[in-house]
N, C-alpha and C positions, 0 to 999 in steps of 0.2 A: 336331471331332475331328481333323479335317486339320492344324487352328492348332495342335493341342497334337505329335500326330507330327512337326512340322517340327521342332518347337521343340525335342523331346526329340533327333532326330538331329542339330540346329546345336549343341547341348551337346556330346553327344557328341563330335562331331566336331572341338571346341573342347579338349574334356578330351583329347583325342587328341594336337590339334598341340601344346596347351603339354607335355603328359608329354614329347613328342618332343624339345623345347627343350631343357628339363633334363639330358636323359641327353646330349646333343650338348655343354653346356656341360661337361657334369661329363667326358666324352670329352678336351674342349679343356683342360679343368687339368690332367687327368693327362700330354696330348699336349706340353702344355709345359714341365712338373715333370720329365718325362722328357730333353725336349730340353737342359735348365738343367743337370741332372745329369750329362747326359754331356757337354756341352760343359766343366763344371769336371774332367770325368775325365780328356778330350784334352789340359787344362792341366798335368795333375798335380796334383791337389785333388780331395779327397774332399767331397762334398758330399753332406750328409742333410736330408732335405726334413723341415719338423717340422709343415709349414702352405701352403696356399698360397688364399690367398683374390682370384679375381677377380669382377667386378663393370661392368655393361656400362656404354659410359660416354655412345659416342653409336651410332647404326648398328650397325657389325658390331665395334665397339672394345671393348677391353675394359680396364680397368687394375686392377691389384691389388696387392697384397704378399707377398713368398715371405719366409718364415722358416725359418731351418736351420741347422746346424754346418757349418762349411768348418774343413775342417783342424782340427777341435777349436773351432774357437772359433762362439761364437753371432753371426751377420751377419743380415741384413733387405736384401731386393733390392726395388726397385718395378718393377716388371713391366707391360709396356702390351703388346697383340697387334691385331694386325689381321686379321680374320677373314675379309676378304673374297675370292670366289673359291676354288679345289678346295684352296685352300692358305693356310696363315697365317703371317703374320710377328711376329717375340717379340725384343722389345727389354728389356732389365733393366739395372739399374746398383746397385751393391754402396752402401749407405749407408755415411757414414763419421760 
């Protein structure tokens, strides 16, 4: 009885930290979709997000691809972030 009560709160408590993972990534796309958008704002560019998919790559890294309108027209950035510590760094570069 004891084997099976562990077992059931190790789940739990498994089903608990990965939910947590999830909502902290989905946090961190929008945290960078955000930052992307107003940095083309400070340029003078408009920029509309139509996608942005990240994907961890090793440790706290993450790399992905943004898709959107700038200025009207349809571009693709590749996106890499570093997640480590109270704060993250987000690097992009406009494909050509």
């Amino acid at each position: 009885m004891k084997k099976l009560l562990v077992s059931v709160v190790v789940a739990c408590s498994a089903m608990v930290m990965l939910s947590g993972c999830v909502v902290s990534e989905d946090k961190l796309t929008d945290k960078v979709m955000q930052g992307i958008v107003e940095y083309e704002q400070e340029q003078g560019k408009r920029l509309v997000v139509t996608d942005l998919k990240l994907e961890k790559s090793e440790g706290n890294n993450y790399k992905g691809v943004l898709t959107g309108r700038l200025d009207g027209v349809d571009v693709v950035y590749d996106v890499t972030v570093d997640d480590t510590g109270s704060d993250f760094d987000v690097d992009w570069e406009l494909r050509k």
